[in-house]
PyMOL commands that place a pseudoatom at each C-alpha (Angstrom):
pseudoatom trace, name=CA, resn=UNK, resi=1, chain=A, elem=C, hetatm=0, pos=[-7.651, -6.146, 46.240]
pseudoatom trace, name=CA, resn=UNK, resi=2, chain=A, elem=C, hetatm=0, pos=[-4.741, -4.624, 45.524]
pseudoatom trace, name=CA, resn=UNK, resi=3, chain=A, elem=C, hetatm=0, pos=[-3.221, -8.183, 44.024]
pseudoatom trace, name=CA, resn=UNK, resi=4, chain=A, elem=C, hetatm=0, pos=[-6.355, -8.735, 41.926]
pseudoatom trace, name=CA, resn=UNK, resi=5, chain=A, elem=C, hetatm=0, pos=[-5.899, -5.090, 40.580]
pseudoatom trace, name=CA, resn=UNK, resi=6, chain=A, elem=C, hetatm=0, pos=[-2.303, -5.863, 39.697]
pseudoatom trace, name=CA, resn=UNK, resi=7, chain=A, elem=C, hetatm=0, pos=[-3.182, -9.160, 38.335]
pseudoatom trace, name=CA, resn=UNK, resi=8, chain=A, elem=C, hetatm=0, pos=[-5.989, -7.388, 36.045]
pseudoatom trace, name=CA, resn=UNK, resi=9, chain=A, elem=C, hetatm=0, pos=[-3.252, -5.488, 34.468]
pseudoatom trace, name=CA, resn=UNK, resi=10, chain=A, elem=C, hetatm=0, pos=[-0.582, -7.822, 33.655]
pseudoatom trace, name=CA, resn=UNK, resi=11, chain=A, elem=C, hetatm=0, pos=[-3.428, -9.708, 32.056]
pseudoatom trace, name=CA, resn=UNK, resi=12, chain=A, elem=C, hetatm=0, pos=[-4.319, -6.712, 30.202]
pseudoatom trace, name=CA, resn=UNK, resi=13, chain=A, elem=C, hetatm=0, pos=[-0.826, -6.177, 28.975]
pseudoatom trace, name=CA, resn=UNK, resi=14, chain=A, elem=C, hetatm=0, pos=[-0.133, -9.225, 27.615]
pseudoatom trace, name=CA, resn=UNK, resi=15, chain=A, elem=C, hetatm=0, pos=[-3.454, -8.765, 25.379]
pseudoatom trace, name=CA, resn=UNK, resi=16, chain=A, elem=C, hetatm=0, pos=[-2.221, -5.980, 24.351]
pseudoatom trace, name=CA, resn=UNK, resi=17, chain=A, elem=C, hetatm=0, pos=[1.054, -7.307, 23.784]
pseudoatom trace, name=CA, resn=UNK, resi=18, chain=A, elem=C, hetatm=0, pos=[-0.310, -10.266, 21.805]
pseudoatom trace, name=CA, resn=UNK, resi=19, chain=A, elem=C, hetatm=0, pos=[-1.995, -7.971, 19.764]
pseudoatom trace, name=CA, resn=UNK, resi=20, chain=A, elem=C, hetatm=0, pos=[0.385, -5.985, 18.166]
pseudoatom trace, name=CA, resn=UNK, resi=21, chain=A, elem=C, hetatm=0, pos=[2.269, -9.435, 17.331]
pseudoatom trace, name=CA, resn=UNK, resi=22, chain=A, elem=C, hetatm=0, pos=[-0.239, -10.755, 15.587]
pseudoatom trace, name=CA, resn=UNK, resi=23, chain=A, elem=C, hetatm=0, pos=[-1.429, -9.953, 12.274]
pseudoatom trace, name=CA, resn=UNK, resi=24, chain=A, elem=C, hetatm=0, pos=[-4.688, -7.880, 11.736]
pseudoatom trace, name=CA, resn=UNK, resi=25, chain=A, elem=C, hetatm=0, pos=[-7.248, -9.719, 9.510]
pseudoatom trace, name=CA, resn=UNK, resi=26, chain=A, elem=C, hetatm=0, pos=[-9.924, -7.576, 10.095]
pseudoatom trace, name=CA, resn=UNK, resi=27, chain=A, elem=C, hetatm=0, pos=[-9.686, -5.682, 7.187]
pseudoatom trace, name=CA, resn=UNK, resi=28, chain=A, elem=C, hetatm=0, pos=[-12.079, -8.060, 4.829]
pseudoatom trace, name=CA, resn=UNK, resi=29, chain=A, elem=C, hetatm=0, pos=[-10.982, -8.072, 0.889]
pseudoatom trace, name=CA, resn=UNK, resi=30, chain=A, elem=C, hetatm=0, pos=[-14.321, -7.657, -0.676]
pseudoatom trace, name=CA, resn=UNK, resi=31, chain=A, elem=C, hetatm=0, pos=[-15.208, -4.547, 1.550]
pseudoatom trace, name=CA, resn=UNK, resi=32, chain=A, elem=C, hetatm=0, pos=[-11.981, -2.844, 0.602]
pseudoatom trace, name=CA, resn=UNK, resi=33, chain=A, elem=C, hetatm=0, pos=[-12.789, -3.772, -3.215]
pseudoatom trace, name=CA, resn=UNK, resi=34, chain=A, elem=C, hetatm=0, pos=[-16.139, -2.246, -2.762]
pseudoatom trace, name=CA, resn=UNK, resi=35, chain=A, elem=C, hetatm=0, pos=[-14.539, 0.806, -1.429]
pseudoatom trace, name=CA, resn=UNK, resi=36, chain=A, elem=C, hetatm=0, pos=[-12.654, 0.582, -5.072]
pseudoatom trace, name=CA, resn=UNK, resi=37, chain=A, elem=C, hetatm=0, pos=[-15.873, 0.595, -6.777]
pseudoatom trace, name=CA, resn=UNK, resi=38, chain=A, elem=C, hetatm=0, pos=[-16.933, 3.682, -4.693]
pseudoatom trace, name=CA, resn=UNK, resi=39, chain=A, elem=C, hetatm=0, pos=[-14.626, 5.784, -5.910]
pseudoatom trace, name=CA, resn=UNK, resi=40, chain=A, elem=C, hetatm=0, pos=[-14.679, 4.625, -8.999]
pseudoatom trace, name=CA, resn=UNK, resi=41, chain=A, elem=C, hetatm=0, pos=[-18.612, 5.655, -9.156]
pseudoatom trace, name=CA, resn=UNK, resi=42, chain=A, elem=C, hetatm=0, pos=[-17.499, 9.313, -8.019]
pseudoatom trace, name=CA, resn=UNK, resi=43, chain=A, elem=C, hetatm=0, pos=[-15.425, 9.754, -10.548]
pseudoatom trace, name=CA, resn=UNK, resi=44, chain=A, elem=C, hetatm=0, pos=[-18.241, 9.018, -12.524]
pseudoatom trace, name=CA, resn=UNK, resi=45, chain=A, elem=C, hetatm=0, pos=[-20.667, 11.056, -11.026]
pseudoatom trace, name=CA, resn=UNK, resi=46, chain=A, elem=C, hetatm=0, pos=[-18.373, 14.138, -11.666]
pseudoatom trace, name=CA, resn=UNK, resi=47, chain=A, elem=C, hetatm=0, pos=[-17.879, 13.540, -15.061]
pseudoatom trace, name=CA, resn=UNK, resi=48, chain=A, elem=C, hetatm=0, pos=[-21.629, 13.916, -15.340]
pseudoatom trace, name=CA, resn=UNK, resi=49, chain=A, elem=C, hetatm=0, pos=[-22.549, 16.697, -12.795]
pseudoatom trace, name=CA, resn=UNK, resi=50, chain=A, elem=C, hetatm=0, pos=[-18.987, 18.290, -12.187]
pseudoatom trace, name=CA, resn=UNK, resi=51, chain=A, elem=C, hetatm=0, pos=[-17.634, 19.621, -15.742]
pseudoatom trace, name=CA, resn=UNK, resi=52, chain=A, elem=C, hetatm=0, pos=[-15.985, 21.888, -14.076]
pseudoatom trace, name=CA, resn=UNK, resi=53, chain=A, elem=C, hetatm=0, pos=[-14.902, 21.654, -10.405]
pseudoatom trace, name=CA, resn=UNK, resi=54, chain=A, elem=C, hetatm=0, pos=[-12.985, 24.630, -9.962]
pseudoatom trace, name=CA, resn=UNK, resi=55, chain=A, elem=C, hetatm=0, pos=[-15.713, 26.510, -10.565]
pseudoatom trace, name=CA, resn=UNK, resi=56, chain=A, elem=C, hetatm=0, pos=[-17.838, 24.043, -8.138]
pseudoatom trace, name=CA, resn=UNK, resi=57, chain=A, elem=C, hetatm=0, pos=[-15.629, 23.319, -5.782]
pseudoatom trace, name=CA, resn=UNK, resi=58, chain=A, elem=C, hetatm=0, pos=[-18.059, 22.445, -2.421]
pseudoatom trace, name=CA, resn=UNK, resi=59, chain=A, elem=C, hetatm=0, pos=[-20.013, 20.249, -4.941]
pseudoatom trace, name=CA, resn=UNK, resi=60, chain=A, elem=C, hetatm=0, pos=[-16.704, 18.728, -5.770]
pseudoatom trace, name=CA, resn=UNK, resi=61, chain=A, elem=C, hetatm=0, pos=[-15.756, 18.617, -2.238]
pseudoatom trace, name=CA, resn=UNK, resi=62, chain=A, elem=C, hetatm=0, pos=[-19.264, 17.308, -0.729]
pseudoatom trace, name=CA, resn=UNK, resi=63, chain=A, elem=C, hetatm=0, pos=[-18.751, 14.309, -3.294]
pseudoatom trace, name=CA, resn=UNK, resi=64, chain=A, elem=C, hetatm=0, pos=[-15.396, 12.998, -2.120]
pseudoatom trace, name=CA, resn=UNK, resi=65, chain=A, elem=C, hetatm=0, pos=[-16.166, 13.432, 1.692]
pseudoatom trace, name=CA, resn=UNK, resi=66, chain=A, elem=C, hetatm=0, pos=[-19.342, 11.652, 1.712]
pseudoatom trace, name=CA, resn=UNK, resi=67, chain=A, elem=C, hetatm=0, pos=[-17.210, 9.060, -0.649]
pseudoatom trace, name=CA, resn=UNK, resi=68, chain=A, elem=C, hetatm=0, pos=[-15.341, 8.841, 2.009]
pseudoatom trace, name=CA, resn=UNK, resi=69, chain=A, elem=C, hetatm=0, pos=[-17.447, 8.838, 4.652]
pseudoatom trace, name=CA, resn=UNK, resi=70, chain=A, elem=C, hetatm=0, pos=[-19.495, 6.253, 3.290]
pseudoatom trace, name=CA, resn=UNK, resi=71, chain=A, elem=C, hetatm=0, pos=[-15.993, 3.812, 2.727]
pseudoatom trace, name=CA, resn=UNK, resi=72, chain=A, elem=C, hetatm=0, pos=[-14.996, 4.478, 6.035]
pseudoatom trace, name=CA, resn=UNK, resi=73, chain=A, elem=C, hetatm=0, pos=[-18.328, 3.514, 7.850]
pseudoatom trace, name=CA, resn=UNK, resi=74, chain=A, elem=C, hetatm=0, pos=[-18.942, 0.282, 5.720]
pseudoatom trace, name=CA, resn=UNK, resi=75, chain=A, elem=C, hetatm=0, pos=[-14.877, -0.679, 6.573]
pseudoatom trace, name=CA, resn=UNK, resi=76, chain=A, elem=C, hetatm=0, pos=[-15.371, -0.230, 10.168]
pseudoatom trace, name=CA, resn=UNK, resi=77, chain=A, elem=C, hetatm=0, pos=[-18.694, -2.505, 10.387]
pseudoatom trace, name=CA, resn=UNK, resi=78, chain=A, elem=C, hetatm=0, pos=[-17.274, -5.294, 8.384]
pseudoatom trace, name=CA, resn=UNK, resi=79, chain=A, elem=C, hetatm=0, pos=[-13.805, -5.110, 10.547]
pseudoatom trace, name=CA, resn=UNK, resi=80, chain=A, elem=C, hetatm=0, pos=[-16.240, -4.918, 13.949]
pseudoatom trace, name=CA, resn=UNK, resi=81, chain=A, elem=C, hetatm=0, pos=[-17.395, -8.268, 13.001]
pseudoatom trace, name=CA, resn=UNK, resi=82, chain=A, elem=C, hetatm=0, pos=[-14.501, -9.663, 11.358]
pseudoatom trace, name=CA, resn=UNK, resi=83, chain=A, elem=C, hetatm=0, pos=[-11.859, -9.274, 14.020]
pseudoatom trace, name=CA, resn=UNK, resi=84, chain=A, elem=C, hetatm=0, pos=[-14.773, -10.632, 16.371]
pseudoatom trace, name=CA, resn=UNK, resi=85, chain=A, elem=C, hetatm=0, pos=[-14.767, -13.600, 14.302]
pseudoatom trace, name=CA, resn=UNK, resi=86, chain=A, elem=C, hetatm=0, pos=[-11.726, -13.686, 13.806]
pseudoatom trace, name=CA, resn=UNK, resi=87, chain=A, elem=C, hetatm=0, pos=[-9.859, -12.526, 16.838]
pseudoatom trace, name=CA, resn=UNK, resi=88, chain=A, elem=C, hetatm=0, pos=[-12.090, -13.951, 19.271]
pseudoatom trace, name=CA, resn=UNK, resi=89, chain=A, elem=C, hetatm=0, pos=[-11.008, -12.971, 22.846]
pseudoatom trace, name=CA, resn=UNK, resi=90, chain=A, elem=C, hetatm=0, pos=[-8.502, -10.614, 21.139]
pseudoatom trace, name=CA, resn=UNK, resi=91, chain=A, elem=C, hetatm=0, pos=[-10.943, -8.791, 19.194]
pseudoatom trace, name=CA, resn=UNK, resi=92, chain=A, elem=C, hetatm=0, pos=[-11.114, -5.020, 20.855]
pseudoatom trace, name=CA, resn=UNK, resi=93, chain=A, elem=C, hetatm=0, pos=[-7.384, -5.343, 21.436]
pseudoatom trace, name=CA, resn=UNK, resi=94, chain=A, elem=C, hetatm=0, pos=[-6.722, -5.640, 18.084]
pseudoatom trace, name=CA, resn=UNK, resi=95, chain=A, elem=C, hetatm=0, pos=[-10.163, -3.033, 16.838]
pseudoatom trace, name=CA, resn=UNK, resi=96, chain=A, elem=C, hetatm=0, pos=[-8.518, -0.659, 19.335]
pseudoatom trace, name=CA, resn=UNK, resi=97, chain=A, elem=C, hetatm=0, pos=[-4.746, -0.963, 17.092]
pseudoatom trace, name=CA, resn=UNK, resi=98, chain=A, elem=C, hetatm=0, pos=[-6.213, -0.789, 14.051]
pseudoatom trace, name=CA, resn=UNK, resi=99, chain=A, elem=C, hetatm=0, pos=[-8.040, 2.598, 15.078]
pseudoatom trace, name=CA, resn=UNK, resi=100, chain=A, elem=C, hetatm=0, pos=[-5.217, 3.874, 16.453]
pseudoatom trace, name=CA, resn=UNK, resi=101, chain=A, elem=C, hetatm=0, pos=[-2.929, 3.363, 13.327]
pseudoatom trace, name=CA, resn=UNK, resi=102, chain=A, elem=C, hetatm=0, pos=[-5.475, 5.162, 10.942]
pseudoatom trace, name=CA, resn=UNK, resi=103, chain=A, elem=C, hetatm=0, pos=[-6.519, 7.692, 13.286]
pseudoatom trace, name=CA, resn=UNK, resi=104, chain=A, elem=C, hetatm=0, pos=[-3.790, 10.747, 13.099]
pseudoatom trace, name=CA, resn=UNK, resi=105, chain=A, elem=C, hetatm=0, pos=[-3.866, 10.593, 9.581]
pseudoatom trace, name=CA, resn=UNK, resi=106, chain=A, elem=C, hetatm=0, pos=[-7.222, 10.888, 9.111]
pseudoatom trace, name=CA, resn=UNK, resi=107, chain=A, elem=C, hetatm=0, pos=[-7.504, 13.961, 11.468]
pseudoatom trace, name=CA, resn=UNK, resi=108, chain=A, elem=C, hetatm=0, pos=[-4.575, 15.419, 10.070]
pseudoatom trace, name=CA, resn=UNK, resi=109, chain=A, elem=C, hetatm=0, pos=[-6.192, 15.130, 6.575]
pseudoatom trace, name=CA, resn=UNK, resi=110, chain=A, elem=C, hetatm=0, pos=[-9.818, 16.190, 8.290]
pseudoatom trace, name=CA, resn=UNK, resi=111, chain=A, elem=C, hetatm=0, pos=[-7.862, 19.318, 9.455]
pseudoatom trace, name=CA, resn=UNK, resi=112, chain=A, elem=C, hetatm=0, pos=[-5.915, 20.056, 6.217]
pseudoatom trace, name=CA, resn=UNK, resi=113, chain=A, elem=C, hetatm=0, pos=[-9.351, 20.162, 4.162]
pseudoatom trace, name=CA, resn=UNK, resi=114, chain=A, elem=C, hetatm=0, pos=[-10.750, 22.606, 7.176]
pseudoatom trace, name=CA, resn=UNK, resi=115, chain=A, elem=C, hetatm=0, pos=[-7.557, 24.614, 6.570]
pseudoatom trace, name=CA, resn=UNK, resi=116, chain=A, elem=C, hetatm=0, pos=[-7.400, 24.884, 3.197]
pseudoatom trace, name=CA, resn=UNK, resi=117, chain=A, elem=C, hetatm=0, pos=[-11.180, 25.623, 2.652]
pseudoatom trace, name=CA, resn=UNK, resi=118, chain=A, elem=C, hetatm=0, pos=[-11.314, 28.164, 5.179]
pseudoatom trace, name=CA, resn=UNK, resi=119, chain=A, elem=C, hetatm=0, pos=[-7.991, 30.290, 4.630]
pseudoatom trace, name=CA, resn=UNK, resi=120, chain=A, elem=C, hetatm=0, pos=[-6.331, 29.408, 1.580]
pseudoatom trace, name=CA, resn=UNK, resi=121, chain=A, elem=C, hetatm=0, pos=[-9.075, 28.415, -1.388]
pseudoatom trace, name=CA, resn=UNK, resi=122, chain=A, elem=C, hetatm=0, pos=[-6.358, 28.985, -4.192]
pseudoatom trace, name=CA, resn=UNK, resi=123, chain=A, elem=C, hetatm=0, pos=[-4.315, 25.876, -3.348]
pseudoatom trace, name=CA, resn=UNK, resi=124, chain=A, elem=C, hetatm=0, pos=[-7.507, 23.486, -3.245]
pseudoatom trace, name=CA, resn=UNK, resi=125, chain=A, elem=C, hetatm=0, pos=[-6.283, 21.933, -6.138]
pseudoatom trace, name=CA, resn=UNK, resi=126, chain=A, elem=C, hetatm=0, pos=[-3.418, 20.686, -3.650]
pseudoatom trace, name=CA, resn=UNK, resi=127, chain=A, elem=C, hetatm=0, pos=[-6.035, 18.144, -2.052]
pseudoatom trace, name=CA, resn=UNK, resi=128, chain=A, elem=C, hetatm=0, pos=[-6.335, 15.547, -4.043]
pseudoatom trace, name=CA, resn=UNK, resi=129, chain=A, elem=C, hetatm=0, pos=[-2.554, 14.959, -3.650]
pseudoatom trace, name=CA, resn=UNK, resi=130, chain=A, elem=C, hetatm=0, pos=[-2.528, 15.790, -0.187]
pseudoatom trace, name=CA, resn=UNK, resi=131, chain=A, elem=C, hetatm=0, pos=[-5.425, 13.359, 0.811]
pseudoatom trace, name=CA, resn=UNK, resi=132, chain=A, elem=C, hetatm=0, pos=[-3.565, 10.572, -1.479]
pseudoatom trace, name=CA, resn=UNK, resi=133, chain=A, elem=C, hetatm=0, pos=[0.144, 11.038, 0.558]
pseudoatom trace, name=CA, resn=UNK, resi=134, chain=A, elem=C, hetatm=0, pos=[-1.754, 11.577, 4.191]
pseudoatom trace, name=CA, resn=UNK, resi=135, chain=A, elem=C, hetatm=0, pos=[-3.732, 8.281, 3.109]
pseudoatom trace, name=CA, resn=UNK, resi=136, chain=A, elem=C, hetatm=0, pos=[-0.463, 6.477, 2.352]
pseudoatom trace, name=CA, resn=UNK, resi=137, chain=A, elem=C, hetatm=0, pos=[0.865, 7.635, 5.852]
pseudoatom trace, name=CA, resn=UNK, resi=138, chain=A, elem=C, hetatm=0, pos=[-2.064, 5.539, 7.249]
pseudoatom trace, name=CA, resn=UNK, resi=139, chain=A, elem=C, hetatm=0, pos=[-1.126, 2.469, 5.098]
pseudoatom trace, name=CA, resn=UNK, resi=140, chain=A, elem=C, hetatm=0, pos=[2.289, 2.713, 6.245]
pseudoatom trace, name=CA, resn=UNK, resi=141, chain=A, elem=C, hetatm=0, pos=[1.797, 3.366, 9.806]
pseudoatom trace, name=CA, resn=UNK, resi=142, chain=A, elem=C, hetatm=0, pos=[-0.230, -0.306, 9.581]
pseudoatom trace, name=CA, resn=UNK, resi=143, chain=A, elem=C, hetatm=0, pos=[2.213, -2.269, 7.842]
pseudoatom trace, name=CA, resn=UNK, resi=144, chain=A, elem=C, hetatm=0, pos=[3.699, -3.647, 10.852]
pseudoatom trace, name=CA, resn=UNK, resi=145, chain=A, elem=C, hetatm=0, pos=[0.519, -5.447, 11.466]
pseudoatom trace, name=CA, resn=UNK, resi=146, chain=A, elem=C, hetatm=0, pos=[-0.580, -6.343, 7.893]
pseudoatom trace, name=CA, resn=UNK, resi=147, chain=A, elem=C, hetatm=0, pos=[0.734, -8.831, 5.140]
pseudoatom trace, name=CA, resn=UNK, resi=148, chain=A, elem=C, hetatm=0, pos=[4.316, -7.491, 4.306]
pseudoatom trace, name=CA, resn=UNK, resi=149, chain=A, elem=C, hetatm=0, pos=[3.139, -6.796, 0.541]
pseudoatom trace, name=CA, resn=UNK, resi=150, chain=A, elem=C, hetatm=0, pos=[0.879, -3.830, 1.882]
pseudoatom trace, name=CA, resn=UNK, resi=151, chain=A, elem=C, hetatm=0, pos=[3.943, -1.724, 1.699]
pseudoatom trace, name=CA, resn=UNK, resi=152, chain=A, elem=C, hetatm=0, pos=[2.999, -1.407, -2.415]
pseudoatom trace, name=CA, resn=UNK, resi=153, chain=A, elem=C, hetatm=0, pos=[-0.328, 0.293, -2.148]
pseudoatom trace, name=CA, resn=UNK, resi=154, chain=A, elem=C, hetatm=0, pos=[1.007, 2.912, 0.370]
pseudoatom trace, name=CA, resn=UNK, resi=155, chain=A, elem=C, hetatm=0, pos=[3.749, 3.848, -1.901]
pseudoatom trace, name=CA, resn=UNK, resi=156, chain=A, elem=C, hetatm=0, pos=[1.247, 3.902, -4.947]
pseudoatom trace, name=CA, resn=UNK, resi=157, chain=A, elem=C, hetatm=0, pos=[-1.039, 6.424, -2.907]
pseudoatom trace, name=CA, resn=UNK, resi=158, chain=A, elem=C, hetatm=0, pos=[2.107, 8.020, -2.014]
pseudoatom trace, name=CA, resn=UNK, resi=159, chain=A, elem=C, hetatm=0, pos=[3.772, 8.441, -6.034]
pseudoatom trace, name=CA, resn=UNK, resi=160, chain=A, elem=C, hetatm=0, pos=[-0.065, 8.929, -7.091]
pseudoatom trace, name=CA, resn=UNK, resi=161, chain=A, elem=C, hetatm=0, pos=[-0.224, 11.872, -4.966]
pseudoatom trace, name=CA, resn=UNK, resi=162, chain=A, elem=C, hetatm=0, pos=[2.609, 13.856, -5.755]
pseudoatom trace, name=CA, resn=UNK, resi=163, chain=A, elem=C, hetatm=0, pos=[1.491, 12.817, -9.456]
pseudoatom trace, name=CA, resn=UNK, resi=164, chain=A, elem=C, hetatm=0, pos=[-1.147, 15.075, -8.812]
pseudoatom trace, name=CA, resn=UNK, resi=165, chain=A, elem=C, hetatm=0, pos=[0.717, 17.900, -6.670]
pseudoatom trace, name=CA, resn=UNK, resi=166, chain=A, elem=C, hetatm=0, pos=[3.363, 18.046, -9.117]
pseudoatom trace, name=CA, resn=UNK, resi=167, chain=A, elem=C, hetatm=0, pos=[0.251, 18.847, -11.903]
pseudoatom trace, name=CA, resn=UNK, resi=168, chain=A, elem=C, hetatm=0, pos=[0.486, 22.319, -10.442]
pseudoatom trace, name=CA, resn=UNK, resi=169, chain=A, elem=C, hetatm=0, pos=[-3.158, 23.601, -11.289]
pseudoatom trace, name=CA, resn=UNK, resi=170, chain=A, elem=C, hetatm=0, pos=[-6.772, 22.397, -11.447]
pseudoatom trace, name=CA, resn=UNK, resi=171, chain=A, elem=C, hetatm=0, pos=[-5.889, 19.568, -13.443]
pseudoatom trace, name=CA, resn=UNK, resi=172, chain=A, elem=C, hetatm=0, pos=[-5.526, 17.988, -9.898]
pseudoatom trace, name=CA, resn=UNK, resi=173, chain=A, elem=C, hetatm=0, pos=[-9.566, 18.315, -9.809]
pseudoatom trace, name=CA, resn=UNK, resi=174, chain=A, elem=C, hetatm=0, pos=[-9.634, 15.935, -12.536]
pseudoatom trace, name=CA, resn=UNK, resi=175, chain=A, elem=C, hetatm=0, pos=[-12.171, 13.089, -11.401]
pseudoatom trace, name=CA, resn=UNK, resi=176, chain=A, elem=C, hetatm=0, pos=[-9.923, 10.478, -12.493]
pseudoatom trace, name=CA, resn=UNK, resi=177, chain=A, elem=C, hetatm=0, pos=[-7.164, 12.579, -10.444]
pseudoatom trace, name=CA, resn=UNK, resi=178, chain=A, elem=C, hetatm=0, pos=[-8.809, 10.520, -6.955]
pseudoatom trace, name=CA, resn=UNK, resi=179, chain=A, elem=C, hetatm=0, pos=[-11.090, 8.095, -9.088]
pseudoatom trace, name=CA, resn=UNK, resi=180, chain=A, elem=C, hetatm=0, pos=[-7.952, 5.858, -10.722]
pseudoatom trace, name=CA, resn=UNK, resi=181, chain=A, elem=C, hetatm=0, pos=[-5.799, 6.490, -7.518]
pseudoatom trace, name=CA, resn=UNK, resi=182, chain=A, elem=C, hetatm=0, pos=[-7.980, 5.421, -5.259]
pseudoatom trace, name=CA, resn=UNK, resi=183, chain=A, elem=C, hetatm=0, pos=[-9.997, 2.775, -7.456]
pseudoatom trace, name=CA, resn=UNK, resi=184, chain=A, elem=C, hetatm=0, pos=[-7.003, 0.766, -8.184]
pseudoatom trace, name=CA, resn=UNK, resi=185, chain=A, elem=C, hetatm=0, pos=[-5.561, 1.140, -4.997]
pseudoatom trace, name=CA, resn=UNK, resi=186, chain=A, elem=C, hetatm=0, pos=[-8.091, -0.194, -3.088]
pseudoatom trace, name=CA, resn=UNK, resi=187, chain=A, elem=C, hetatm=0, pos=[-8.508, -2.875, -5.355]
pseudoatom trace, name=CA, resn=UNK, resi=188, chain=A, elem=C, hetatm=0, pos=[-4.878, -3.953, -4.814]
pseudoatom trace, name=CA, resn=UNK, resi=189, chain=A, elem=C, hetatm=0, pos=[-5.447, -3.497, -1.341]
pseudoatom trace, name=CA, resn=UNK, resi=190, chain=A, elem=C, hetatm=0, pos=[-8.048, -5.862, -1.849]
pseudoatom trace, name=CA, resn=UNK, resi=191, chain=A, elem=C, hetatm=0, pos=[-5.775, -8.608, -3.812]
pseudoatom trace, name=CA, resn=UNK, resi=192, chain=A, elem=C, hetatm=0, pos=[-2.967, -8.925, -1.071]
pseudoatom trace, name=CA, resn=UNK, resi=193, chain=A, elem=C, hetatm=0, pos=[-5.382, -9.856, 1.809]
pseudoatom trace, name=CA, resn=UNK, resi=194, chain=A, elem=C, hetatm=0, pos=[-7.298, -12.316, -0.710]
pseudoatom trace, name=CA, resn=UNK, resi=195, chain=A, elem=C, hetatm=0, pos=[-4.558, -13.510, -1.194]
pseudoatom trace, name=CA, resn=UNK, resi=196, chain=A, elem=C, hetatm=0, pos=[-2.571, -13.612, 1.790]
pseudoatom trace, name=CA, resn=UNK, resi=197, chain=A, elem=C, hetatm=0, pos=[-5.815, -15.015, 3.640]
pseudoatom trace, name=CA, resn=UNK, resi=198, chain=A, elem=C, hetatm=0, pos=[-5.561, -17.918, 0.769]
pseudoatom trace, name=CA, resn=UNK, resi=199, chain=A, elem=C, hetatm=0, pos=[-1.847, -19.002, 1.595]
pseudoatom trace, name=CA, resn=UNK, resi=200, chain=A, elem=C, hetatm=0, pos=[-2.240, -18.339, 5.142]
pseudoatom trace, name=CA, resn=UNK, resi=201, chain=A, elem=C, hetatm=0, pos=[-5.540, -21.309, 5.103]
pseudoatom trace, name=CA, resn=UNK, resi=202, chain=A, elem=C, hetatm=0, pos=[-3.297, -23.313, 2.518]
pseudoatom trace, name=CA, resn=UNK, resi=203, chain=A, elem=C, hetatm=0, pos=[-0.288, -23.519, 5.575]
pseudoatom trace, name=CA, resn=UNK, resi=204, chain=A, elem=C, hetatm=0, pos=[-3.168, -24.569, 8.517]
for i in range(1, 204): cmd.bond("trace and resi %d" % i, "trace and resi %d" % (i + 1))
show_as sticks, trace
zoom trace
């Protein structure tokens, strides 16, 4: 028993080994564009309804978490079935990664909001930039298992969000403040795996 256990776990070690040297293509290009076009659309939406989001600031909040939200659950159905397409008998090996790459700074950024809201509601115009430099964190954290020319939308979510710390008042609540950031950095997101998944078909 003993042997089988042993053998069960070298088995599940070299999974886990092929897994993080292989390259993720869960992550489907036209989901991440549609993310794009979310944020996009909530910049819109607080043009209309949001005039003036320092002055509305949980509307103005409750529209880019839900944003958010909504991105992050429609990413992580289409990469369930992906990577089980894709990555076969690899596929929670490589769900489990993926996860794991994303998830401190999304809790860290989860925790900042919580923080700022709760104890320090003069420097909310800070978030935008924060969220934008956590969410580059993320990128970067999963370049090791992505195409190579992922490293450019992490550093434009990183320069995008100083851009807006370095505004230095509400001007940071601006809806094109998260809608351009995020719209065109998704979309470029988007681009590189179309692309990559393109040249990688043209060499099988």
């Amino acid at each position: 028993m003993n042997d089988l256990n042993k053998a069960l776990g070298d088995i599940s070690s070299i999974r886990r080994q092929m897994a993080r040297s292989t390259q993720f293509r869960g992550y489907g290009p036209a989901t991440l564009a549609a993310t794009g076009v979310f944020a996009i659309l909530a910049a819109s939406a607080q043009v209309l309804w949001l005039p003036d989001p320092a002055k509305a600031i949980a509307p103005y909040l409750a529209t880019w978490i839900t944003t958010a939200i909504l991105s992050a659950a429609l990413i992580a159905t289409q990469m369930r079935a992906r990577t089980r397409r894709i990555h076969s008998g690899m596929a929670d090996e490589m769900i489990r990664m993926a996860v794991e790459q994303f998830l401190p700074s999304a809790g860290a950024g989860s925790l900042l909001t919580f923080v700022l809201v709760r104890f320090v509601p003069g420097a909310l115009w800070m978030l935008p930039g924060m969220w934008q430099v956590i969410f580059s964190l993320g990128i970067f954290s999963s370049c090791r298992f992505l195409p190579r020319p992922m490293i450019a939308p992490g550093l434009w979510y990183l320069f995008t969000g100083l851009g807006c710390i370095a505004l230095a008042d509400n001007r940071a609540l601006s809806p094109w403040a998260m809608g351009i950031p995020y719209g065109a950095g998704q979309l470029l997101m988007a681009a590189i795996l179309f692309f990559n998944a393109r040249e990688g078909d043209d060499e099988i």
